[in-house]
C-alpha positions in Angstrom: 187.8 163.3 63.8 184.4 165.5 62.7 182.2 163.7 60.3 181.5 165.4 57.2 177.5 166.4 56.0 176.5 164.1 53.6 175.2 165.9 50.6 171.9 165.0 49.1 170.7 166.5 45.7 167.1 167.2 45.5 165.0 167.9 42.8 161.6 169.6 44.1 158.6 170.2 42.4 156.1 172.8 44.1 152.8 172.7 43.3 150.8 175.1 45.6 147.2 175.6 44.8 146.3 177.3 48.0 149.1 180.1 46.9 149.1 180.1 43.0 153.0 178.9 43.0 154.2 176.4 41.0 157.9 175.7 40.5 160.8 173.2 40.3 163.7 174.2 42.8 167.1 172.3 42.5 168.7 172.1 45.7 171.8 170.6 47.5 171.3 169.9 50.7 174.2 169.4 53.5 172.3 166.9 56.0 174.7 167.4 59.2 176.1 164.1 61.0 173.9 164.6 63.9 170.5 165.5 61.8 168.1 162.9 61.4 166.2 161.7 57.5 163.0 162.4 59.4 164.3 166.2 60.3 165.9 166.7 56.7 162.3 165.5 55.3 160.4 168.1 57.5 163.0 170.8 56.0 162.0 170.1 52.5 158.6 169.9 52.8 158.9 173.3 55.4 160.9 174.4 52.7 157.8 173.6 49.7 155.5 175.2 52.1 156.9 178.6 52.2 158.6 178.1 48.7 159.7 181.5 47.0 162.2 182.3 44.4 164.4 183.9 47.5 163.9 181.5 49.8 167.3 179.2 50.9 168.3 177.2 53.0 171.0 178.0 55.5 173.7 176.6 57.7 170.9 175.2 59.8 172.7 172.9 62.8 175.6 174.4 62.5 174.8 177.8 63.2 173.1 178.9 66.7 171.8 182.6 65.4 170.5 181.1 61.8 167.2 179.6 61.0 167.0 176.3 58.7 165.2 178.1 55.8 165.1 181.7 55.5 163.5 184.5 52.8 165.3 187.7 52.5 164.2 191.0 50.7 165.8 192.5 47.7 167.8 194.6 50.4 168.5 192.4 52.7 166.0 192.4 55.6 164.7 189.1 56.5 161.0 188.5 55.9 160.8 184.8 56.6 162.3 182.9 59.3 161.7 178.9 59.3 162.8 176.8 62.0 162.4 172.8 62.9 162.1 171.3 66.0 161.7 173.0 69.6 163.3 176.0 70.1 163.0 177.7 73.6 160.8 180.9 74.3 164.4 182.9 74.0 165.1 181.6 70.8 161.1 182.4 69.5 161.6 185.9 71.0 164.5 186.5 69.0 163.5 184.9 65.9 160.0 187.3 66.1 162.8 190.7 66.6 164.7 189.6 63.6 162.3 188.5 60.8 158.7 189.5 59.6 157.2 186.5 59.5 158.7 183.5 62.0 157.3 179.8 61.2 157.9 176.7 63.6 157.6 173.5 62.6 158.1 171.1 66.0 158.0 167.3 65.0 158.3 164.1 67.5 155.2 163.6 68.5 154.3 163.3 72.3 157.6 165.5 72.8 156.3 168.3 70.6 153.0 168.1 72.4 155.1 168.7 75.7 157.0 171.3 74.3 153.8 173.2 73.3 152.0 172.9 76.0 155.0 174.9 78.2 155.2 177.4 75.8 151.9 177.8 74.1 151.4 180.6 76.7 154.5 182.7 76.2 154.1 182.3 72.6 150.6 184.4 71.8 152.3 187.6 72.5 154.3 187.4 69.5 152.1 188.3 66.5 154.7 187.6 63.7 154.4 183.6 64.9 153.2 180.6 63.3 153.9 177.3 64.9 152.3 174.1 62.5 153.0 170.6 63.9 153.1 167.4 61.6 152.7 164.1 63.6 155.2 161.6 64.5 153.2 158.7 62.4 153.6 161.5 59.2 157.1 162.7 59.9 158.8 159.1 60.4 156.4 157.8 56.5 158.7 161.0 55.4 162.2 159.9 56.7 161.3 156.6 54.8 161.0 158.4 51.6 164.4 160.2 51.9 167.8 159.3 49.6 170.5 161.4 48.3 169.2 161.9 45.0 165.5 162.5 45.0 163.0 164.0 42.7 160.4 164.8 45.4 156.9 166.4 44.4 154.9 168.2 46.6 151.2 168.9 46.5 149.3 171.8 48.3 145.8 172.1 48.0 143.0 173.4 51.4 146.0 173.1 53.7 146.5 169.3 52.8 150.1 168.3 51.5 150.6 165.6 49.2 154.5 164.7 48.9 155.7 162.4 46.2 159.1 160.3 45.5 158.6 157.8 42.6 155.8 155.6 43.3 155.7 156.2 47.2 152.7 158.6 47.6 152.4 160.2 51.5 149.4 162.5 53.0 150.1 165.1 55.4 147.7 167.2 57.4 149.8 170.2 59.0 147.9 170.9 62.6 148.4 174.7 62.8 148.8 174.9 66.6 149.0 178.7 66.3 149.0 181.5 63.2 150.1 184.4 63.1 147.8 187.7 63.3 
């Protein structure tokens, strides 16, 4: 029998300095069975980093030719394309044909790194690319912070993020391992 996604409601408050955006999103969020509280955290906060008024999340695991977060235009064409975790040079290539701007956010630490350093190559020729690491000691803080009814602030100032849930208080330094051009 398939497990259900557990649902968690979220309450996020945005406070980007570095962009001049500052708003309060109210999201549910399906966490699939198989999807960690370490990679729903990384969502959310991928999610405050490139927050927009059109930006959603999408099917995410359960949908091969979707990202996890995604920004469309008025008319439909997608603009941003965010993805978690390690996606193949295939996947990156198609991502890049598809969307104006594509964002990868690996996490897990020494598996990331090897991930990277196979594809780091490969991945200069697309220009529409970012790829921005967190580390494993600031990812697995984040999974502790996670429950299915959060009021979770985030705080962007010079590239730093500060992320909030009640009196917990965590520092993360995103290491951009590559921008886009």
């Amino acid at each position: 029998m398939a497990q259900n996604a557990t649902i968690y409601k979220v309450e996020l408050s945005v406070s980007d300095m570095d962009r001049h955006y500052y708003e309060t999103h109210k999201l549910t969020v399906a966490k699939h069975p198989s999807e960690t509280d370490e990679r729903l955290m990384v969502r959310l906060v991928a999610f405050a980093l490139n927050a927009h008024e059109n930006l959603e999340m999408t099917k995410g695991l359960s949908t091969d030719d979707e990202p996890d977060i995604w920004q469309k235009s008025l008319s439909g064409e997608l603009d941003v394309w965010v993805a978690l975790g390690l996606p193949s040079e295939k996947v990156m290539r198609q991502s890049c044909s598809k969307a104006v701007k594509v964002i990868v956010y690996p996490y897990g630490g020494r598996t990331a790194e090897i991930w990277w350093d196979k594809i780091k190559n490969t991945a200069t020729r697309f220009d529409n690319l970012q790829v921005i690491n967190f580390s494993a000691s600031d990812t697995g803080a984040l999974a502790q912070l996670a429950s299915r009814g959060m009021k979770l602030n985030v705080n962007i100032q010079d590239g730093e993020v500060m992320v909030s849930v009640g009196d917990s208080v965590l520092y993360l330094t995103p290491l951009k391992w590559k921008t886009a051009a």
